[in-house]
Structure formats: C-alpha cells, structure tokens
ROSE-4610 file (N, C-alpha, C; in Angstrom, 1 decimal, always signed):
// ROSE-4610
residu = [X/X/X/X/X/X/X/X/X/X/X/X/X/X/X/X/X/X/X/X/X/X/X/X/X/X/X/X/X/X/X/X/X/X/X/X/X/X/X/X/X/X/X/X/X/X/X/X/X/X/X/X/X/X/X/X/X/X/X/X/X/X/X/X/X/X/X/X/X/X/X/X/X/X/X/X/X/X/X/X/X/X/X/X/X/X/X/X/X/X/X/X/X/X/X/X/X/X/X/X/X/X/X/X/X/X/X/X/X/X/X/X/X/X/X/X/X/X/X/X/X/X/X/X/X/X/X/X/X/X/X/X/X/X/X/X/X/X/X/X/X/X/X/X/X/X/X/X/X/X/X/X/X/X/X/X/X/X/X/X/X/X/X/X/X/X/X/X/X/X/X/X/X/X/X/X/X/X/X/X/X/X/X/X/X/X/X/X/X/X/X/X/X/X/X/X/X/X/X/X/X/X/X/X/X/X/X/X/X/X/X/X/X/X/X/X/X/X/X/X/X/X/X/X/X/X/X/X/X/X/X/X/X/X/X/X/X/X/X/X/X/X/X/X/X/X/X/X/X/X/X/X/X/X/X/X/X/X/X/X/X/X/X/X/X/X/X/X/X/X/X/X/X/X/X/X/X/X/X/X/X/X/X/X/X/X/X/X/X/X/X/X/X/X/X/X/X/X/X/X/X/X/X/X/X/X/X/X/X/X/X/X/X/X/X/X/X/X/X/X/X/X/X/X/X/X/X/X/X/X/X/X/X/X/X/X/X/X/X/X/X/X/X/X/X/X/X/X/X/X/X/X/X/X/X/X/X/X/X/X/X/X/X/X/X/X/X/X/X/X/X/X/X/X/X/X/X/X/X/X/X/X/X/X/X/X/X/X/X/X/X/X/X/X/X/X/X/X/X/X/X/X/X/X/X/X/X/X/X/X/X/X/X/X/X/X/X/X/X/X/X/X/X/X/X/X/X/X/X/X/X/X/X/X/X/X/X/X/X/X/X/X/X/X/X/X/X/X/X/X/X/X/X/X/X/X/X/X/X/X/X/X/X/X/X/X/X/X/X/X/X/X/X/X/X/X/X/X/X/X/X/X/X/X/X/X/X/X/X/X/X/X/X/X/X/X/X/X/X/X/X/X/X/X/X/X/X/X/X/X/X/X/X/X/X/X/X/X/X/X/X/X/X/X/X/X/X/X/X/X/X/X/X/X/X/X/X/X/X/X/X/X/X/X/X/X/X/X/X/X/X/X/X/X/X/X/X/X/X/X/X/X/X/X/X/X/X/X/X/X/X/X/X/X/X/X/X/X/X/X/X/X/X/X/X/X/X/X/X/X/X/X/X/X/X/X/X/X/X/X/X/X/X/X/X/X/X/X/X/X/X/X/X/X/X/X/X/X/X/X/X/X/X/X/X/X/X/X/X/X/X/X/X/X/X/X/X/X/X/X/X/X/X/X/X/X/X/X/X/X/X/X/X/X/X/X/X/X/X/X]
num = [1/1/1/2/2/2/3/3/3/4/4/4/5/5/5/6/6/6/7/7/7/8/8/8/9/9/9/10/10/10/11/11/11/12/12/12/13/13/13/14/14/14/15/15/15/16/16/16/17/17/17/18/18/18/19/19/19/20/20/20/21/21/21/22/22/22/23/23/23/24/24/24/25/25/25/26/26/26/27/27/27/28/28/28/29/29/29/30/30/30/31/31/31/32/32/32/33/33/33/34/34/34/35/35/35/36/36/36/37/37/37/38/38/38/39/39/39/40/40/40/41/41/41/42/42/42/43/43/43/44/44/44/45/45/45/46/46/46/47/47/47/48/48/48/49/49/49/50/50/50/51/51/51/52/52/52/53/53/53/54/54/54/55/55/55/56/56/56/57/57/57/58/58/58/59/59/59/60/60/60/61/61/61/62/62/62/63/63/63/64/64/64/65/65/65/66/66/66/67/67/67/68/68/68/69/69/69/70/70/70/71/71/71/72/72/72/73/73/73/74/74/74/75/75/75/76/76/76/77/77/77/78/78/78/79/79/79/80/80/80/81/81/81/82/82/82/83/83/83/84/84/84/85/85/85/86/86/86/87/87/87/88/88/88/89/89/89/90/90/90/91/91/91/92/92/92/93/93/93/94/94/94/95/95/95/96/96/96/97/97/97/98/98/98/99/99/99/100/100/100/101/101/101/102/102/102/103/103/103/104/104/104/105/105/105/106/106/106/107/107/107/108/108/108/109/109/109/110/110/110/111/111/111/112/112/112/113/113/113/114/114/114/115/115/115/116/116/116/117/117/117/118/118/118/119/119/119/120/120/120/121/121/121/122/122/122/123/123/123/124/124/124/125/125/125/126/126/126/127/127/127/128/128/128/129/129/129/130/130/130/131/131/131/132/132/132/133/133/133/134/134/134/135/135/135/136/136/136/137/137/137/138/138/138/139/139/139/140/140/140/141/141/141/142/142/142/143/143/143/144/144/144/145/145/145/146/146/146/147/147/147/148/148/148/149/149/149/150/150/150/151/151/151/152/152/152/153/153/153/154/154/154/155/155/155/156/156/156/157/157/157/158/158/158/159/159/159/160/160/160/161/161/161/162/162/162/163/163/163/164/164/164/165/165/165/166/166/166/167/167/167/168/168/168/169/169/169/170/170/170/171/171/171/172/172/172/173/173/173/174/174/174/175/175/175/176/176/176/177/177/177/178/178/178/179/179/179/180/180/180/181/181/181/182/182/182/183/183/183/184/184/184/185/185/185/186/186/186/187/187/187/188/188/188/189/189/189/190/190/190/191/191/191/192/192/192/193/193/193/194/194/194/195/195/195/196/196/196/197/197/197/198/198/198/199/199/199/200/200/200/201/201/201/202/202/202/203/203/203/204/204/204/205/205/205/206/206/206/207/207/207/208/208/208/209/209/209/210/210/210/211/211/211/212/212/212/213/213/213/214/214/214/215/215/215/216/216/216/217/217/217/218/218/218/219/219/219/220/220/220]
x = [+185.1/+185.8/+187.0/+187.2/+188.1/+189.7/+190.5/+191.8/+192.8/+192.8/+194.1/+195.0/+196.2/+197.0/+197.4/+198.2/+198.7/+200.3/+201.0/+202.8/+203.1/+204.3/+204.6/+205.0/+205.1/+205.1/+203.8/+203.1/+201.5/+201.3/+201.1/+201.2/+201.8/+203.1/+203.9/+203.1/+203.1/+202.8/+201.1/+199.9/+198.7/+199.1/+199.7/+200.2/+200.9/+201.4/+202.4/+201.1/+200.3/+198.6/+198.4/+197.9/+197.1/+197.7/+199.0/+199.5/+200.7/+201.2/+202.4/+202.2/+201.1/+200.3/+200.3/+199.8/+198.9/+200.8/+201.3/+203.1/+203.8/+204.0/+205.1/+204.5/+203.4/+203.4/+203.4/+203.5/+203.7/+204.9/+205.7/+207.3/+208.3/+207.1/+207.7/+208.8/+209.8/+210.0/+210.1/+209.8/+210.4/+211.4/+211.6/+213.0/+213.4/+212.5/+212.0/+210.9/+211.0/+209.2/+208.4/+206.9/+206.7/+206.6/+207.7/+208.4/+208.5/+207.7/+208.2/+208.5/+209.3/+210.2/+210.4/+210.3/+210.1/+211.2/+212.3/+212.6/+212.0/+211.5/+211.0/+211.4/+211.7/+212.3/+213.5/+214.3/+216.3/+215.9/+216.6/+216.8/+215.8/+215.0/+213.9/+213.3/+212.6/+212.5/+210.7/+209.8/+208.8/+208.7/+207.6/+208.1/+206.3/+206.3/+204.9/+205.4/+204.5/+205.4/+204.6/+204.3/+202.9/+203.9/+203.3/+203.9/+203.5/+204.1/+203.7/+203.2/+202.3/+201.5/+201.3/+201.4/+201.2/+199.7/+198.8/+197.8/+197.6/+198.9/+197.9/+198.9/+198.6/+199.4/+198.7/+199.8/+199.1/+199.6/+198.7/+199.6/+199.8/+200.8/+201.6/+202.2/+202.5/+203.0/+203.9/+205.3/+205.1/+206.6/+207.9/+208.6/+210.0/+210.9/+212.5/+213.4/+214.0/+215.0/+216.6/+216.5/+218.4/+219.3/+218.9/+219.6/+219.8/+218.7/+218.5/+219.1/+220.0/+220.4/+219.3/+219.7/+218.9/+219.3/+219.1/+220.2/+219.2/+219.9/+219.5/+219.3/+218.1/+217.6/+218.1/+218.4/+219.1/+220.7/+221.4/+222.7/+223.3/+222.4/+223.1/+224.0/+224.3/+225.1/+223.6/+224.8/+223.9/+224.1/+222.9/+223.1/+222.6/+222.6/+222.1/+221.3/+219.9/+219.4/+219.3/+219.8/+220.2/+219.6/+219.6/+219.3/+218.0/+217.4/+216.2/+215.9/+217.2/+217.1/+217.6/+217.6/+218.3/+216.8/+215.8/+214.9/+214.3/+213.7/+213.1/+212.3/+211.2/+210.7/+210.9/+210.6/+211.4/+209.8/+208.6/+207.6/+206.3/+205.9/+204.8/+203.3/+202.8/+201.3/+200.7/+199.2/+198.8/+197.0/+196.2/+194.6/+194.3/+195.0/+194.9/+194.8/+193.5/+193.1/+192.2/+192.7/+191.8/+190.4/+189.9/+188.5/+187.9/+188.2/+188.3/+187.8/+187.7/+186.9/+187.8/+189.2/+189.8/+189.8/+189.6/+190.5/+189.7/+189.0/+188.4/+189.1/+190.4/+190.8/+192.9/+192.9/+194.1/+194.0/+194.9/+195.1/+195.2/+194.4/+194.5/+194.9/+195.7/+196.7/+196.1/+194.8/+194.9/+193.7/+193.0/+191.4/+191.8/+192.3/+192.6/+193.3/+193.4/+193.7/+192.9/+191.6/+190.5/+190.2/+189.9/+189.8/+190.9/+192.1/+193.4/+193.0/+192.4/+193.0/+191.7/+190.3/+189.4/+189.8/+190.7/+191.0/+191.7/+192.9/+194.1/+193.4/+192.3/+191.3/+190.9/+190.3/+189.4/+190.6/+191.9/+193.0/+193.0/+193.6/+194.2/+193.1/+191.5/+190.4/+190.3/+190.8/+190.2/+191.7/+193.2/+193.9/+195.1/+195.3/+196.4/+195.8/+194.4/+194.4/+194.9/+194.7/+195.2/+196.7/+197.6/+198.9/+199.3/+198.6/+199.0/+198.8/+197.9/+197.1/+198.5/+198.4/+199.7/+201.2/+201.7/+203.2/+202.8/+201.7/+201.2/+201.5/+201.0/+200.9/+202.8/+203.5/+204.7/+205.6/+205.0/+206.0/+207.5/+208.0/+209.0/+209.6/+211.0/+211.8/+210.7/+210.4/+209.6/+208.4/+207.9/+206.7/+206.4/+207.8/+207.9/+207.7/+207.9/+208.4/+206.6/+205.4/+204.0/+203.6/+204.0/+204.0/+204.5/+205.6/+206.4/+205.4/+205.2/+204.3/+202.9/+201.9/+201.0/+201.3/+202.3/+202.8/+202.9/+203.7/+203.8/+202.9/+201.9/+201.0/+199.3/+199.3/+198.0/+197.9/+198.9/+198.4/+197.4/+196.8/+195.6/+195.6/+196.8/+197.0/+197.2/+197.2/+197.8/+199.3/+200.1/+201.4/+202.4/+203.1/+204.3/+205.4/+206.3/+207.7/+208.3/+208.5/+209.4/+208.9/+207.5/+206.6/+207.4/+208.0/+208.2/+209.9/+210.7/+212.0/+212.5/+212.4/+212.9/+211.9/+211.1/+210.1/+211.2/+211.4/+211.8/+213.5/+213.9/+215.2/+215.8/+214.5/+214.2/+213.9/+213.2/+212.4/+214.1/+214.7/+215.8/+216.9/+216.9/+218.2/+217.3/+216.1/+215.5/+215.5/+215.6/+215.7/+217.2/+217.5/+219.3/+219.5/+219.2/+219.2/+218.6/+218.0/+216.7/+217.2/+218.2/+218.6/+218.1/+217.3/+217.2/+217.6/+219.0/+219.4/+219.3/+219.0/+218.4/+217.0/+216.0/+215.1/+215.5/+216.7/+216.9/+217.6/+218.5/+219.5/+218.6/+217.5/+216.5/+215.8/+215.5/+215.2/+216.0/+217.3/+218.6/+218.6/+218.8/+218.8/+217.9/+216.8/+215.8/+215.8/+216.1/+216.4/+217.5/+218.6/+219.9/+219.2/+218.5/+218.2/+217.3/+216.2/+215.1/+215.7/+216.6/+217.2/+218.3/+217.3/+219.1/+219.7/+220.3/+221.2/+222.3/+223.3/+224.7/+225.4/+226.1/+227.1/+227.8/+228.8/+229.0/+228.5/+227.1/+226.2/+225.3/+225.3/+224.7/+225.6/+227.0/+228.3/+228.0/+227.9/+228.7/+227.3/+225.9/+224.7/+224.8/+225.6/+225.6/+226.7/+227.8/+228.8/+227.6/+227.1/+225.9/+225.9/+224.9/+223.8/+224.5/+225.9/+227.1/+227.0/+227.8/+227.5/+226.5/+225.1/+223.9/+223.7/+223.8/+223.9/+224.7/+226.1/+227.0/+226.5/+225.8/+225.9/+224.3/+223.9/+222.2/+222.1/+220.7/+220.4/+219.5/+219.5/+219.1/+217.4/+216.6/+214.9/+214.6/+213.3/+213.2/+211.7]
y = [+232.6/+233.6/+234.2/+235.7/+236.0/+236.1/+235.7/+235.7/+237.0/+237.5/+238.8/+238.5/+237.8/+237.7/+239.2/+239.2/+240.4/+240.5/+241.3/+241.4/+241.7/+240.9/+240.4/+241.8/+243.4/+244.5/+245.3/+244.6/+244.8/+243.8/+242.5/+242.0/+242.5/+242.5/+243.2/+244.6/+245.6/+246.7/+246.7/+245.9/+245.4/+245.0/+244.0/+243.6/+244.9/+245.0/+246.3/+247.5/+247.7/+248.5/+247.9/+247.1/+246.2/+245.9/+245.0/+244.8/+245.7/+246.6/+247.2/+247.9/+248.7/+249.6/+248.9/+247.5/+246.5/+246.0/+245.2/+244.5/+245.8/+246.8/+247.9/+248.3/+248.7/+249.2/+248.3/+247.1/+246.1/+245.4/+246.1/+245.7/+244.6/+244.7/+244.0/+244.7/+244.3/+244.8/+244.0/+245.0/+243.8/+243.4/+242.6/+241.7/+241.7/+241.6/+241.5/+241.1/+241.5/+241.4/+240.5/+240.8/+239.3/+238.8/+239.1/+238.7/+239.4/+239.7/+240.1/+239.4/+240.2/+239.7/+240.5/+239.9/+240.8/+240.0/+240.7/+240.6/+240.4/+239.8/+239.7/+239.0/+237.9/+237.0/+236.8/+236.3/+236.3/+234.6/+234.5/+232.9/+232.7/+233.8/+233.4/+234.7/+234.7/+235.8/+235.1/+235.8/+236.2/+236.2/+235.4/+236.0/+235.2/+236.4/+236.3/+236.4/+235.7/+235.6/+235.1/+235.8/+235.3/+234.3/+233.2/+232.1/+232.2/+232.6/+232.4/+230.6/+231.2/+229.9/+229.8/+229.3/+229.5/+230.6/+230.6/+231.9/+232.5/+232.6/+232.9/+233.5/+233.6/+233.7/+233.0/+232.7/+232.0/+232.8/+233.2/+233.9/+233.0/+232.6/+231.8/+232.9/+232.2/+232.5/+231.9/+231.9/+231.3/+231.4/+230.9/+231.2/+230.7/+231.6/+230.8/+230.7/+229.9/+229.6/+229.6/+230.5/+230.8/+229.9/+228.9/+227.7/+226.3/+226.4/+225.3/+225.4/+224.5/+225.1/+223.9/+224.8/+224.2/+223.6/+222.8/+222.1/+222.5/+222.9/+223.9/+222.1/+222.4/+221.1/+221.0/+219.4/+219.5/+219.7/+220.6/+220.5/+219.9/+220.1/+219.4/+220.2/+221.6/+223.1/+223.1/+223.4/+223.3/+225.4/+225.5/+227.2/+228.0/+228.4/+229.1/+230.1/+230.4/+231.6/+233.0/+233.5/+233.9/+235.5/+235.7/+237.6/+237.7/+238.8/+239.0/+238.4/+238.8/+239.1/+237.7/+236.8/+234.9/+234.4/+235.1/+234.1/+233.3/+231.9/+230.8/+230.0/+229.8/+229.1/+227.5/+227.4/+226.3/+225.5/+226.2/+226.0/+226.8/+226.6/+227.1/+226.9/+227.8/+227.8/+228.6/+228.5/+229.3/+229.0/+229.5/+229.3/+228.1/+227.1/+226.3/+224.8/+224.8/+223.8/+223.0/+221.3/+220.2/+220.6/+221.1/+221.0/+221.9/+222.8/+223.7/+225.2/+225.5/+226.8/+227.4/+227.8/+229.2/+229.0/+228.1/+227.7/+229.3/+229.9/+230.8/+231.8/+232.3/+233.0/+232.6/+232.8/+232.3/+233.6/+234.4/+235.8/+235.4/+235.4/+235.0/+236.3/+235.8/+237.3/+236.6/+236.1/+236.0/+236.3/+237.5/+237.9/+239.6/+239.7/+241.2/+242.1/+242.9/+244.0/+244.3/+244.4/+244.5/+243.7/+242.5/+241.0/+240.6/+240.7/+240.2/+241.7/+242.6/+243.6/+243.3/+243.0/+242.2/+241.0/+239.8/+238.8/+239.2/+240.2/+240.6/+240.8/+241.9/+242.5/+241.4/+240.6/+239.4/+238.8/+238.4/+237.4/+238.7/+239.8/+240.4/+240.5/+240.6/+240.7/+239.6/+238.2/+236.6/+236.1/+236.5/+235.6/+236.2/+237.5/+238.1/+238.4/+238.3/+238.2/+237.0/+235.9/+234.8/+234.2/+235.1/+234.7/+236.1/+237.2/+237.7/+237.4/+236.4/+235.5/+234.1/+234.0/+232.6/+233.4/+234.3/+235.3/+235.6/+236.4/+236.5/+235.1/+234.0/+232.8/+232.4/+232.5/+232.3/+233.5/+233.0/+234.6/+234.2/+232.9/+232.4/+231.1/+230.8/+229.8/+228.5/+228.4/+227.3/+227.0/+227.7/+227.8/+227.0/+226.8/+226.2/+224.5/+224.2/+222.5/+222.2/+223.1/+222.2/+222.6/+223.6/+223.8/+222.4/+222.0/+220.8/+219.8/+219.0/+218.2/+218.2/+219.5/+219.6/+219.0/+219.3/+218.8/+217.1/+216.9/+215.4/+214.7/+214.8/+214.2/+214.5/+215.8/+216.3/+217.3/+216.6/+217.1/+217.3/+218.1/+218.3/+217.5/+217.1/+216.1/+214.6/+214.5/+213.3/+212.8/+213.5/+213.6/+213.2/+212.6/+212.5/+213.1/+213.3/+214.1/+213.6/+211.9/+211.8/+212.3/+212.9/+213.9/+215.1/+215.2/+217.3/+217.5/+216.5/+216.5/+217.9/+219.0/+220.3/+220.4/+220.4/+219.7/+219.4/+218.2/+217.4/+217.7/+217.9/+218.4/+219.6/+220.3/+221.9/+221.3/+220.1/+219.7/+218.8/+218.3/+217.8/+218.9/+220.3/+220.7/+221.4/+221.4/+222.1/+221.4/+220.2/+219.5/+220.0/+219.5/+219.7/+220.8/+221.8/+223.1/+223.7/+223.2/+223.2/+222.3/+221.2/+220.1/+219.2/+219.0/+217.1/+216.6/+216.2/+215.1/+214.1/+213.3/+211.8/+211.9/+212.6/+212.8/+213.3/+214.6/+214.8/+214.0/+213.0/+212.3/+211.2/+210.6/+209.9/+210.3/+211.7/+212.2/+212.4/+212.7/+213.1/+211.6/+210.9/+209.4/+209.1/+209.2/+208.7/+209.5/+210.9/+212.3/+211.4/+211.2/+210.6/+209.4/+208.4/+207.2/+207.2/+208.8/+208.8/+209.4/+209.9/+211.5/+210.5/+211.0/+210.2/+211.9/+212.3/+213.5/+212.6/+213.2/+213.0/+212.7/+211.9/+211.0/+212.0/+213.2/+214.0/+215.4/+215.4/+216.9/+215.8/+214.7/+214.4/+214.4/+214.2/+214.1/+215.6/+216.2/+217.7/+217.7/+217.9/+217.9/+217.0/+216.2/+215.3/+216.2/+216.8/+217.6/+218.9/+219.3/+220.8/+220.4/+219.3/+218.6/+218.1/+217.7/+217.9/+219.2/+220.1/+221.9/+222.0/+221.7/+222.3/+221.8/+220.3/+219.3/+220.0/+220.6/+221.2/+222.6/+223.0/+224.6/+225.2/+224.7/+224.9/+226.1/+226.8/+228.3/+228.1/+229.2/+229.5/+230.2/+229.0/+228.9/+230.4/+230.7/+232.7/+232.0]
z = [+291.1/+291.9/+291.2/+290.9/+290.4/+291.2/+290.3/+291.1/+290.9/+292.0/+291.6/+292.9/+292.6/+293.1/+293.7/+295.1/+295.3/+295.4/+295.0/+294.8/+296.4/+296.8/+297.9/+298.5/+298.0/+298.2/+299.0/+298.4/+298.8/+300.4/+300.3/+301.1/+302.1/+302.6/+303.2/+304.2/+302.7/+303.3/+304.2/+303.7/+304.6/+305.6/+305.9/+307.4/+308.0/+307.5/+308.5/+308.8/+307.9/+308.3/+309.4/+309.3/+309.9/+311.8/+311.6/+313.0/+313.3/+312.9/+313.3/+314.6/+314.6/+315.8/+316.8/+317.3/+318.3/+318.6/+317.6/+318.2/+318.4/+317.3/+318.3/+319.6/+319.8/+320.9/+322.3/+321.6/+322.9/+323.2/+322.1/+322.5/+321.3/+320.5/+319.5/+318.7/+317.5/+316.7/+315.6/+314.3/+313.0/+312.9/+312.8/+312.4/+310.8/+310.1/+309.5/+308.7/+307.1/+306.6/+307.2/+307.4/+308.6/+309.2/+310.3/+311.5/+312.3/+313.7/+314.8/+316.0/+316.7/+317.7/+319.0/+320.1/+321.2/+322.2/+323.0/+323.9/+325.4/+325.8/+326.9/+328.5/+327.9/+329.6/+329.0/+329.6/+329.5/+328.8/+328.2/+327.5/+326.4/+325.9/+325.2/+324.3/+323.3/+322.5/+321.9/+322.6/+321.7/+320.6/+319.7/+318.3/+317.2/+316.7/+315.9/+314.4/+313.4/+312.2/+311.0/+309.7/+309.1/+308.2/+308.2/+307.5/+305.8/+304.8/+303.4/+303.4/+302.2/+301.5/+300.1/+299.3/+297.5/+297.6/+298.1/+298.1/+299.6/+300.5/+301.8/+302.8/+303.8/+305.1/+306.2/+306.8/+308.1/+309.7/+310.1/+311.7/+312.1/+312.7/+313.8/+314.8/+316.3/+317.3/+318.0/+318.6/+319.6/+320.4/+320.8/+321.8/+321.2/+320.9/+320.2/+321.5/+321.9/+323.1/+322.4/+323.5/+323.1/+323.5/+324.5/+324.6/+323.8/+323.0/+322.0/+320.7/+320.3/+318.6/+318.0/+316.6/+315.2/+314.3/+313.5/+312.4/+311.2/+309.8/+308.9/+307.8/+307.6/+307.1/+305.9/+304.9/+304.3/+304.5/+305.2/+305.6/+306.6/+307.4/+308.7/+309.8/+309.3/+309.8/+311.0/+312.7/+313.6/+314.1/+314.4/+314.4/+315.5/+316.4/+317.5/+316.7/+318.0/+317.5/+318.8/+318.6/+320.4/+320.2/+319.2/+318.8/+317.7/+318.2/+317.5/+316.4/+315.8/+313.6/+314.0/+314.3/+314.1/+314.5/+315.8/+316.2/+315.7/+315.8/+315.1/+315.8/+315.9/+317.1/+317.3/+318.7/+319.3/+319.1/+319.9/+320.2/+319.3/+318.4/+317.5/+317.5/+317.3/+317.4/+316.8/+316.1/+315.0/+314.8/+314.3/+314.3/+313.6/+313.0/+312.1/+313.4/+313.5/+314.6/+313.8/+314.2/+313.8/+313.9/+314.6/+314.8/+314.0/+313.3/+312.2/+312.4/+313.8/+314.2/+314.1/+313.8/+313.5/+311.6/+311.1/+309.9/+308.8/+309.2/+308.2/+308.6/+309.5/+310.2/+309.0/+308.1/+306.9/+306.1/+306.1/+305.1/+303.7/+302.7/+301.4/+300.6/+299.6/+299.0/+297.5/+297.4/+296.0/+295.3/+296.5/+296.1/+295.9/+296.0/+295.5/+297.6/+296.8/+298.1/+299.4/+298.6/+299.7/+300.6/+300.3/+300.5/+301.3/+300.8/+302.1/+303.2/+303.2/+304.4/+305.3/+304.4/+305.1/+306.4/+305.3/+306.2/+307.1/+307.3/+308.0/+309.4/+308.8/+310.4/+311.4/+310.2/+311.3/+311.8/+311.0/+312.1/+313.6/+313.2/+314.2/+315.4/+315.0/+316.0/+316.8/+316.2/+316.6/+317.1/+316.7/+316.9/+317.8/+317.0/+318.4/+319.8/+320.0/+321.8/+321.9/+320.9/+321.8/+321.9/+320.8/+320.8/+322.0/+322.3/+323.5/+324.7/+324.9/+326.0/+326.3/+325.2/+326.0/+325.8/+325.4/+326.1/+327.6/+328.0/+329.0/+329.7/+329.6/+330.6/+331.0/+329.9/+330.2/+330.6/+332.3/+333.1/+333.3/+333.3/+334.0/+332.7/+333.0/+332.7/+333.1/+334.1/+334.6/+333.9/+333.2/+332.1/+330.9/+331.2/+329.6/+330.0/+331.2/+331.2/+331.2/+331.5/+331.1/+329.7/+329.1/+327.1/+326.7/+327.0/+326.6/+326.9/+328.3/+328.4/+327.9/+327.4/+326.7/+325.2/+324.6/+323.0/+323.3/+324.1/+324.3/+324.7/+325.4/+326.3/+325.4/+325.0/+324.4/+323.1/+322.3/+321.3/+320.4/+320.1/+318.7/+317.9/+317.2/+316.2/+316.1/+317.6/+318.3/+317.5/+317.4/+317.2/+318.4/+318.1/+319.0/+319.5/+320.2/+319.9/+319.1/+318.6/+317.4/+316.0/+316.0/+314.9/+314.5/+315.8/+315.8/+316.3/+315.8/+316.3/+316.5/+316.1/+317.0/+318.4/+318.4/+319.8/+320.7/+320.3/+321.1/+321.6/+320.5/+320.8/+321.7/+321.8/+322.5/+324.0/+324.2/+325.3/+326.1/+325.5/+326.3/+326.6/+326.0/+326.3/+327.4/+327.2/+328.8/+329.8/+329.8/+331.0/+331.2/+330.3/+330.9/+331.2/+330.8/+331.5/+332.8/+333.2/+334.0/+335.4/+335.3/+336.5/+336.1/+335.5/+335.1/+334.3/+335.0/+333.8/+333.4/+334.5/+334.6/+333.1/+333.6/+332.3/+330.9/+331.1/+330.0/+329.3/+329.4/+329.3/+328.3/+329.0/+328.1/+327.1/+326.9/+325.8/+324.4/+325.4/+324.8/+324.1/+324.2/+323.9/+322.6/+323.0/+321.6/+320.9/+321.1/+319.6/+318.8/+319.9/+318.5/+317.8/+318.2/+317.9/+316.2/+316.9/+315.9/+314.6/+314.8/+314.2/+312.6/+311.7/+309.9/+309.9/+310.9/+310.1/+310.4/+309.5/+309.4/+310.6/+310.8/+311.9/+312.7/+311.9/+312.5/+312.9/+312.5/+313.3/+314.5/+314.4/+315.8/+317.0/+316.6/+317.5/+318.1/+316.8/+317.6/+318.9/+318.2/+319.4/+320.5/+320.6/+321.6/+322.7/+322.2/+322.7/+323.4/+322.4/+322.9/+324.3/+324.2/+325.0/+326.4/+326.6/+327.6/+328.0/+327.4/+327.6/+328.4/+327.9/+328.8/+330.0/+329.7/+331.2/+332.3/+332.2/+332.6/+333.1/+332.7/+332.9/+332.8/+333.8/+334.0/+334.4/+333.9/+334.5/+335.7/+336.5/+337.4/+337.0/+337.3/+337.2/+337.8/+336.9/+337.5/+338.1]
C-alpha cells in the first residue's frame, strides 16, 4: 500500500469540505481547526471534534458542562470550560466500538487526498446521524443523570468510573448540582481517595465541590 501522508493543511481543509455545510447549518460553529461547538441548553455546550492520530482522525462527539472543572494533566492547574473556544468534553463518544462495526468508519490521512475525502464521506453518512441523534436525546439538565448511569452501570468496555476519572468527577458535581448531596457527597469521596494529584489541587476541588453543593441549578 502506498503511503502519501497528507499536510495538516490538507486535512483541515477536507473536513471543513466535507462537514462544515451539515454542523453550520445546524448551529454549530468552529472553535477551532476540528472542533465544533454549539450552544444549545444553558450549562452545557455541544461539541463534535476529530481527534488526531499518528495516521488518522477519529470523529468523536459528545457534551462539555460548564459546571464541571478540569485539571490540566501533568500540572494539576484546575480550569473551567464555560465558552465555546475553552469547551472540552465532560462525556465522549465516537464509532470506535468493541464489537468492531463502526471501526472501518476512522479518517486516514495517510493514503493520499482522495482516500481520506473517501473516508470523511462514509464517517459523515454513518456517524453524524448518530452524534445528531444523542444531542437530540439530551433535551434537558435532567438528561444527563441516565448518560452518567449508562457509563457506570453499562459500559462497552466494562470500565469503571475509577477508569474515566473526569467521568466521574463530572458525575459528582452533577449530583451536587442537581440536589443530591447525600449521593454526590459519596462520589465526591472516592474521586479524592482514587485521585495522586497533588495535595493542594484536590483541596482546591474539594472547595469547588462545597460551591456546587451550595448553589444547585434549577432542573429544565
């Protein structure tokens, strides 16, 4: 098989062929190269995003929460994502399923030009109905507490929440946000237990995690 890598210029410009038409016109915008992002429900930001790979891209999908912060790995600096150009997802999802029926559905940038705008078509025909299919399912704040129990209870990978620590860390400031503290409080609990960051970025998250307890939104 011959290899012609493609310059991250090229790449770029195919996707933007390819999905700019189908996400602008449904509300998205670029955030950047990428990355799109849609405003949609209050507390939460849409967001579609082709993951680089040493030969490839991968579409992913899925939901960044503006109530949840992030800790910048390796440093330990905790960071809100609250605006478009910051979003990061809390909750991710993508065609790359154990059972291997999307796995031919991966944008490869290293068969030449034709070949990645080949693969680009087939993701956008096979995979954005289904990342527009679950934005659609999440009409409300309340939406999110059975996404959450799906990851915990029925994962694909059979993974845990101590697997997916932003998972999980997303899943307690929801409770606490949401009225349950009693639950969130337990979660809140085994995140610090499972968690080696630094002594004083778990302090400050523990302080967050007070804040949210404190000041719950009002379920749509």
């Amino acid at each position: 098989m011959t290899i012609e890598p493609c310059p991250p210029k090229t790449v770029q410009r195919v996707i933007e062929e390819i999905f700019d038409d189908s996400l602008l016109k449904s509300g998205f915008e670029k955030v950047k190269p990428l990355q799109y992002v849609r405003s949609r429900l209050s507390e939460l930001h849409d967001v579609i995003k082709f993951k680089g790979e040493y030969t490839g891209l991968l579409f992913t999908w899925g939901l960044s929460l503006r109530f949840v912060p992030h800790i910048t790995m390796g440093v330990g600096d905790i960071r809100w994502h609250r605006t478009p150009k910051s979003a990061k997802m809390d909750l991710i999802y993508s065609g790359f399923h154990r059972d291997g029926n999307d796995l031919g559905f991966r944008i490869c940038t290293t068969r030449g030009k034709d070949a990645m705008r080949g693969d680009a078509e087939a993701t956008r025909a096979h995979l954005l109905p289904k990342a527009f299919q679950f934005f659609s399912s999440v009409r409300s704040l309340s939406d999110l507490r059975v996404l959450f129990q799906q990851i915990e209870f029925h994962h694909e990978w059979e993974w845990k929440l101590s697997n997916l620590p932003q998972v999980a860390l997303a899943y307690a400031f929801y409770l606490a946000k949401s009225g349950q503290e009693q639950t969130a409080r337990r979660y809140m609990s085994d995140w610090l237990k499972q968690n080696n960051e630094r002594e004083e970025t778990l302090r400050q998250i523990a302080a967050l995690f007070e804040q949210a307890v404190n000041s719950p939104f009002r379920m749509q």
